[in-house]
C-alpha positions in Angstrom: 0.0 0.0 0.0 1.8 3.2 -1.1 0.9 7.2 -0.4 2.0 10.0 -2.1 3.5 12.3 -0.1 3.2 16.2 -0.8 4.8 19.0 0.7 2.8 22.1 1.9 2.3 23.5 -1.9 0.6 19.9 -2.8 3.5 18.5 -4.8 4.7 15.2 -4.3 7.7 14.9 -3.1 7.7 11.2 -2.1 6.3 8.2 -1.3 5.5 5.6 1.9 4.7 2.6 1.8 3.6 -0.6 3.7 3.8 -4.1 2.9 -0.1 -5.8 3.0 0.9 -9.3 4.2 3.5 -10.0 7.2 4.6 -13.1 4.7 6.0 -10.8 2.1 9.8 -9.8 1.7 11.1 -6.8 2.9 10.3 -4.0 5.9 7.2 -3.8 7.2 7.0 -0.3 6.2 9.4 2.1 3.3 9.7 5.2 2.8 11.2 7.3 -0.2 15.4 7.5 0.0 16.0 11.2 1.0 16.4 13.5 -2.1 17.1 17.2 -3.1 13.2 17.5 -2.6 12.4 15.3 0.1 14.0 15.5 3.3 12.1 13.8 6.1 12.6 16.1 8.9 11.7 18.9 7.0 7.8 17.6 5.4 5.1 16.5 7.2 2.5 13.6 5.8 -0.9 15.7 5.2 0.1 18.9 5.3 -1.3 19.8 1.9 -5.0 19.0 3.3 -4.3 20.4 6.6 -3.0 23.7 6.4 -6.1 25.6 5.8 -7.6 24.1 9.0 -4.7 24.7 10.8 -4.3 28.3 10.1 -8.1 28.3 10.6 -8.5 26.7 14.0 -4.6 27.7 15.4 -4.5 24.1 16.2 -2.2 21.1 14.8 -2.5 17.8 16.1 0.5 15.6 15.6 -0.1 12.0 15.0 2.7 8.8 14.2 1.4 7.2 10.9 0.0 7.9 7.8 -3.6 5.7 8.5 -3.7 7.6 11.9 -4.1 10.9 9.6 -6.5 9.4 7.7 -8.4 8.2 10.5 -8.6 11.6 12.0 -9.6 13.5 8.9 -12.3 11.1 8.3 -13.4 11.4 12.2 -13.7 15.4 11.8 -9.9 16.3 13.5 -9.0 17.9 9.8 -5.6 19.4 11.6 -4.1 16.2 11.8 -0.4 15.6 10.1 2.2 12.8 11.1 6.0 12.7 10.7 7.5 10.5 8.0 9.3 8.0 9.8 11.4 10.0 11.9 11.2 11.7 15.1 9.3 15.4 15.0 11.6 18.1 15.1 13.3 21.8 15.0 12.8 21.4 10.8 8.5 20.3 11.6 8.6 22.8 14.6 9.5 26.0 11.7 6.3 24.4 8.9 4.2 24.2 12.1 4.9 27.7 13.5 4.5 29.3 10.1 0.9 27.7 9.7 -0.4 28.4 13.6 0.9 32.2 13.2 2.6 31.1 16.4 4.0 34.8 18.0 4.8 35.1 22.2 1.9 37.8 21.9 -1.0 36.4 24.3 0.7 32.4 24.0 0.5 30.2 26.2 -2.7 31.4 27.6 -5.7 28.5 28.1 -8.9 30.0 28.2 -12.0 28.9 30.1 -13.6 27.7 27.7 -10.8 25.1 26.3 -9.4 27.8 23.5 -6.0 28.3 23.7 -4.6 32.4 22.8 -1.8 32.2 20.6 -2.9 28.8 19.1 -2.1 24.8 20.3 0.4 22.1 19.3 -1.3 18.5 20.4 1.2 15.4 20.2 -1.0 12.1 20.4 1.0 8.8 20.9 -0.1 5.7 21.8 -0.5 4.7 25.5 2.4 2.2 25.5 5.8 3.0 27.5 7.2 4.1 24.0 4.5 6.8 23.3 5.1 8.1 26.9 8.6 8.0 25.9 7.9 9.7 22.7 5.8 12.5 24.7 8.5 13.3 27.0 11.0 13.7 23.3 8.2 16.3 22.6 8.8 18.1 25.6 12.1 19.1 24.0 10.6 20.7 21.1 8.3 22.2 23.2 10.7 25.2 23.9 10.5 26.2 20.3 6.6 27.4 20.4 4.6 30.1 21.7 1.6 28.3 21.7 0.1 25.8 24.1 1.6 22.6 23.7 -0.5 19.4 25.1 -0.2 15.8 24.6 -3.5 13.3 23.7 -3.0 9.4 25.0 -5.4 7.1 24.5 -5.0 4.7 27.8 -5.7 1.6 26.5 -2.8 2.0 24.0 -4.7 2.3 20.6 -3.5 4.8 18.0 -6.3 7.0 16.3 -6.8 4.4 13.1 -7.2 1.8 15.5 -9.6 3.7 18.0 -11.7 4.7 15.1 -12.3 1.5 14.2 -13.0 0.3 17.6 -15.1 2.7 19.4 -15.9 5.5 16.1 -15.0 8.7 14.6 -16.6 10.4 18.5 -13.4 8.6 20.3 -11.1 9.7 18.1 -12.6 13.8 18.8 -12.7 12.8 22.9 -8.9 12.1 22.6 -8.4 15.1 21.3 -10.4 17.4 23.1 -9.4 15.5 26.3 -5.5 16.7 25.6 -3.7 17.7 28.5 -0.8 20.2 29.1 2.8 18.8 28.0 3.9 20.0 31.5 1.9 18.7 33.2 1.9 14.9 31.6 5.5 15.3 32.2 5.5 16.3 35.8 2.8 13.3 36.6 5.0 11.1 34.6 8.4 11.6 36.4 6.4 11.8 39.8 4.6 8.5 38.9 8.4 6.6 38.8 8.7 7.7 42.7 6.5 6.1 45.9 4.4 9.3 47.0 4.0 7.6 50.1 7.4 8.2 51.7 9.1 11.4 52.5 12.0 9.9 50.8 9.8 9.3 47.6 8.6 12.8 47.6 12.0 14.2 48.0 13.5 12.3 45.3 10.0 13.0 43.0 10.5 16.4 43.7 14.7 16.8 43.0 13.5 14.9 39.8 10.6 17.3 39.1 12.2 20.7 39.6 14.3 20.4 36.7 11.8 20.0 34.2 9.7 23.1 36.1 13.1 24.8 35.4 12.8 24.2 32.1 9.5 25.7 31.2 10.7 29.3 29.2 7.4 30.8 29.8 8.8 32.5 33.1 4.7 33.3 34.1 4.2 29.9 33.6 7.1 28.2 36.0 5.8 30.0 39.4 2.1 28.2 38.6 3.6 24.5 37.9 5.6 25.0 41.1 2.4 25.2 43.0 0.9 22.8 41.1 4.0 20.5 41.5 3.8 21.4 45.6 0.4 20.0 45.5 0.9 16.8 43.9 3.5 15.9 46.0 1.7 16.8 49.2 4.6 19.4 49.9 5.3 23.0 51.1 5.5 25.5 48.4 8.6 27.4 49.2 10.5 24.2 49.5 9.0 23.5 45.8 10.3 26.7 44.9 13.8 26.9 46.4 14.5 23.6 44.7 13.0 24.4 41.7 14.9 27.8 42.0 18.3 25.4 42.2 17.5 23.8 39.7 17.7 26.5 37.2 20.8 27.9 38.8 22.8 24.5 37.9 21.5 24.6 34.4 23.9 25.8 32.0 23.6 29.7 30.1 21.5 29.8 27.3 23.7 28.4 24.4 26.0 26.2 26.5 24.8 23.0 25.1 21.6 22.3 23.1 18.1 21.9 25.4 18.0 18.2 24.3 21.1 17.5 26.0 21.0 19.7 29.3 18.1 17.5 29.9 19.7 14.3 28.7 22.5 15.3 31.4 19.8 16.9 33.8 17.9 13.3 34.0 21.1 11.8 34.6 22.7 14.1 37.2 18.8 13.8 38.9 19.5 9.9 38.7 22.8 10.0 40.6 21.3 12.5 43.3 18.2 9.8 43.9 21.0 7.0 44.0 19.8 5.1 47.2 23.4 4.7 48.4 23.5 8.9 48.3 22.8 9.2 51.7 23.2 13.1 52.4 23.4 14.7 55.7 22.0 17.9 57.5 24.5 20.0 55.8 23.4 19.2 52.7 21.6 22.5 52.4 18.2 20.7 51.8 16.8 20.0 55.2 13.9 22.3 54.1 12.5 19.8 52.1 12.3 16.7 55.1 15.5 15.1 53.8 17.1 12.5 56.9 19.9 10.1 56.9 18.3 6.5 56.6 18.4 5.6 60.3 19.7 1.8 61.4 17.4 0.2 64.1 18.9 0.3 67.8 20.8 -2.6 67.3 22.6 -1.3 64.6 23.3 2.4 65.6 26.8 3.1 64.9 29.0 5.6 66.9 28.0 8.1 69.8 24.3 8.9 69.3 25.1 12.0 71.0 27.6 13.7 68.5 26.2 16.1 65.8 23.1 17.3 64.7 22.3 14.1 62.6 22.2 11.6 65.7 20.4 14.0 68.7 19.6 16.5 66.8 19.8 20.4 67.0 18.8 21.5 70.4 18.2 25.5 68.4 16.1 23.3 66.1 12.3 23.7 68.2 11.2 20.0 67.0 14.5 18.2 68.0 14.3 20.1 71.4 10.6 19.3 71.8 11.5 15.4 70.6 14.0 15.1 73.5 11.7 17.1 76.1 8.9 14.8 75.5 11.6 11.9 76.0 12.8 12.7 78.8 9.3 13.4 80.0 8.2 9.7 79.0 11.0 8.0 80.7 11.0 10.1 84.1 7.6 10.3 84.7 5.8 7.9 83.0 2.5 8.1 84.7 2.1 11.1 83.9 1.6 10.2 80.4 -1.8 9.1 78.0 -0.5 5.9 77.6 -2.7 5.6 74.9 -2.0 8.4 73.1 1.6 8.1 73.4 2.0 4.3 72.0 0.0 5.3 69.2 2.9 7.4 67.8 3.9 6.1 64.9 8.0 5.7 63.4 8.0 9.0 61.8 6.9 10.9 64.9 10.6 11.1 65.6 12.5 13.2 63.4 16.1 13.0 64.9 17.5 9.5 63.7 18.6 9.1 67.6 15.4 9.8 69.1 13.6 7.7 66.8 16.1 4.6 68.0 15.1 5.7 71.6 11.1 5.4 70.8 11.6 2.4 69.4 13.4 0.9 72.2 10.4 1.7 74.2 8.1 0.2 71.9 9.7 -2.6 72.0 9.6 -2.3 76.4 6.0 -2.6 75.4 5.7 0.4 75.4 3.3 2.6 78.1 0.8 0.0 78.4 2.2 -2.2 79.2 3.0 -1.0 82.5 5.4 1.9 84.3 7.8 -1.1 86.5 10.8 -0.8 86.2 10.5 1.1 83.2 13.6 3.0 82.2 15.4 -0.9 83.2 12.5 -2.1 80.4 13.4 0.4 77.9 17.3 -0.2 78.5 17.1 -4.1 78.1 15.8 -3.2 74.7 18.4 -0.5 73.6 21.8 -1.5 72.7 24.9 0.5 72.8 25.2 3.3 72.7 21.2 4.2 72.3 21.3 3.2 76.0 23.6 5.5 77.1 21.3 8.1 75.4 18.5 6.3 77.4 20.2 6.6 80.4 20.9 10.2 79.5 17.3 11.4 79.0 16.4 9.6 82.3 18.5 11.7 84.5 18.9 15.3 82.6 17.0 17.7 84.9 13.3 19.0 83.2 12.8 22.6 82.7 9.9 22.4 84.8 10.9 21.0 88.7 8.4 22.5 91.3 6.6 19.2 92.4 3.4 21.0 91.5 3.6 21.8 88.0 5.5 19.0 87.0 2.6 17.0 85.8 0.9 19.9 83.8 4.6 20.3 82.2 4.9 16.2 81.3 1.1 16.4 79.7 1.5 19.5 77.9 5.1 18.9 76.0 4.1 14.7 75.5 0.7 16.0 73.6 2.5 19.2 71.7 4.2 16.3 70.2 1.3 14.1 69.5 -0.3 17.3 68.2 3.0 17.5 65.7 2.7 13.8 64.6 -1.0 14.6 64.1 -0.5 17.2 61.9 2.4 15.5 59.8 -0.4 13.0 58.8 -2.8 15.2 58.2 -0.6 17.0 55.6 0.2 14.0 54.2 -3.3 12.6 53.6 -3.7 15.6 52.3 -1.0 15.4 49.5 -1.9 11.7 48.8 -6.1 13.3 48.6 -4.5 15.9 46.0 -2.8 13.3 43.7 -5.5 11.4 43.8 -8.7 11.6 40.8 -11.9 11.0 42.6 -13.5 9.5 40.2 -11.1 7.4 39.0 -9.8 6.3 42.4 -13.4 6.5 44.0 -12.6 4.1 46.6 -9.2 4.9 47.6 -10.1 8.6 47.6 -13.0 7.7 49.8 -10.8 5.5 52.3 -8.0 8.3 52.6 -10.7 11.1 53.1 -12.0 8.7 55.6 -8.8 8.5 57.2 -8.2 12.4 57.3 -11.3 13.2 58.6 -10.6 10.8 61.2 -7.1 12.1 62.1 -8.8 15.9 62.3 -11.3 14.9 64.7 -8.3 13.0 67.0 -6.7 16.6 66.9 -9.4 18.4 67.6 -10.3 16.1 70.8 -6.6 16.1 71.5 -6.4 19.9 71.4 -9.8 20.1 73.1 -7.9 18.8 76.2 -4.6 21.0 76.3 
């Protein structure tokens, strides 16, 4: 099966081709051999029959093969062209700008009702890993438009010929008109490679992330993705920002190396900072963003817990101080603890690697409820050197609070500021995981985790209904 292949005047300048039956000799599919007149990178198959529409509507959609064109002509998406055989590129990028009247006057700009000022650029590909793959390519060539670039992926991996055949002309339109934002299919897709559910997943999602924020030259637009970014990942903003902000400042000056391969060296350099055996310490100028030291369990705690920030933590820093209060509140006067409140504290109430290896010494005592006896001996049987000698340490350091009177009011009030902390930490956190989450498509989940918040705000209302 052969089609002529016209440039943007409607001369042919070459030909495709595609063999019918798998039996027959030869490649699957051929294409012209590259001549004076036609130069792959530089024509685009249906241009001829497109380029009114294009100019007309400000919109082109992008598709991979010649019956995927076809398809989306016959299924009223008239702007449809594909790439012959190669990749699409600076050469496509120059016909496409020339036909959209693409301009940096009002670009960029998505209006409420779906319209895009300035025109749009819509890259389908099919919902396999090498159309994703072939999306994030796009993202390169991004950089040379004005216009609003998006990306249309049909989930269940069909291309348009094959959707149109399977579901009609109407599914081939709802893929279109259900495009998304190149960004923003990027972001999710290099946030997707990361467990969301750990603050070391959301760090590493994030130092992945923030380059590709960087990246975006619409400088209007980066600010908005950072928030978006923030929200996704269930983080602060400003620590979005700063890194995001970092990012750009270890990209190279314009004209330092092509955009293709700052990002090519970009992914890389983000692949050797997520390198699980980078384990980077306080200093690392990132403990905005919730970065810790993976901690060993009590058993296994090397060195003096009590040297440097990174075992005992900061005593300037107000969690680490209110950590070690609470401590030293737990193992001196432990009935003056809610048991109950107290045990439920889960590993990441502890921030400072040391004082988590303390807590879990005394859950593994039994914790609170299982009795005050004996219990700094308890807790010590459980903590091997040299978290006991930080055990013994909290046990005898004298409390800010002595007078025999107020001692009890002092142990309740510092143990529940940090349950109140803990609290809180979840609750942020459900509410990242609610954010990334489509509640429709999720229904269920979304439910359970709203169930869960809900149920973590009312155990911090009751709790602060008490102080």
């Amino acid at each position: 099966l052969v089609w002529p292949i016209r440039d943007v005047t409607g001369d042919v300048v070459g030909f495709g081709a595609r063999k019918l039956l798998e039996e027959d000799q030869g490649p699957k599919y051929l294409n012209s051999p590259e001549t004076a007149l036609y130069k792959k990178a530089q024509v685009l198959y249906g241009i001829d029959l497109a380029k009114r529409e294009i100019a007309k509507a400000k919109q082109v959609v992008v598709v991979e093969g010649y019956t995927d064109v076809m398809a989306a002509h016959l299924s009223g998406v008239p702007t449809a062209v594909a790439t012959c055989g190669t990749a699409f590129g600076p050469d496509h990028a120059r016909i496409v700008r020339r036909l959209v009247g693409d301009s940096a006057s009002g670009a960029g700009v998505q209006l409420a009702s779906g319209a895009s000022v300035g025109g749009e650029i819509i890259f389908t590909f099919d919902g396999d890993a090498a159309g994703r793959k072939a999306a994030l390519r796009a993202f390169g060539e991004d950089q040379r438009f004005y216009a609003q670039t998006f990306v249309a992926i049909e989930p269940g991996g069909m291309d348009p010929c094959e959707l149109r055949q399977a579901k009609g002309p109407e599914a081939v339109r709802a893929l279109v008109a259900g495009r998304q934002p190149l960004f923003e299919f990027v972001l999710r897709s290099t946030i997707a490679a990361h467990d969301l559910n750990t603050v070391e997943g959301r760090v590493a999602a994030l130092r992945a992330s923030a380059p590709v924020v960087a990246n975006i030259r619409d400088s209007a637009l980066r600010p908005e993705y950072a928030r978006m970014l923030a929200g996704w990942l269930g983080m602060d903003f400003d620590a979005v920002r700063q890194e995001v902000a970092a990012a750009s400042r270890r990209m190279p000056p314009a004209g330092a190396a092509p955009a293709g391969a700052r990002r090519e060296e970009g992914r890389a350099q983000e692949g050797r900072r997520d390198d699980p055996g980078d384990q980077r310490g306080p200093g690392d100028g990132r403990r905005d963003l919730g970065t810790r030291p993976t901690m060993p369990g009590p058993a296994q705690w090397p060195g003096d817990p009590r040297r440097g920030q990174g075992a005992s933590g900061d005593r300037a820093d107000p969690v680490a101080r209110l950590e070690r209060n609470a401590l030293e509140a737990v193992l001196q006067h432990p009935g003056a603890v809610d048991a109950t409140s107290f045990d439920a504290l889960g590993d990441d109430a502890f921030t400072v690697p040391a004082f988590r290896a303390v807590h879990e010494a005394i859950r593994a005592a039994g914790g609170l409820t299982a009795g005050t006896a004996a219990w700094v001996e308890r807790v010590l049987e459980e903590a091997a050197a040299p978290v006991a000698d930080l055990v013994t340490e909290l046990a005898v350091t004298p409390l800010p609070e002595d007078r025999p009177d107020a001692i009890e009011d002092y142990v309740h009030g510092v143990v529940e500021a940090l349950v109140d902390l803990g609290l809180t930490r979840q609750i942020a956190d459900r509410r990242g995981r609610l954010q990334r989450m489509d509640p429709v498509a999720d229904a269920d989940a979304y439910g359970a985790a709203f169930a869960d918040l809900v149920a973590l705000e009312g155990r911090r209302r009751a709790l602060r209904g008490r102080q």
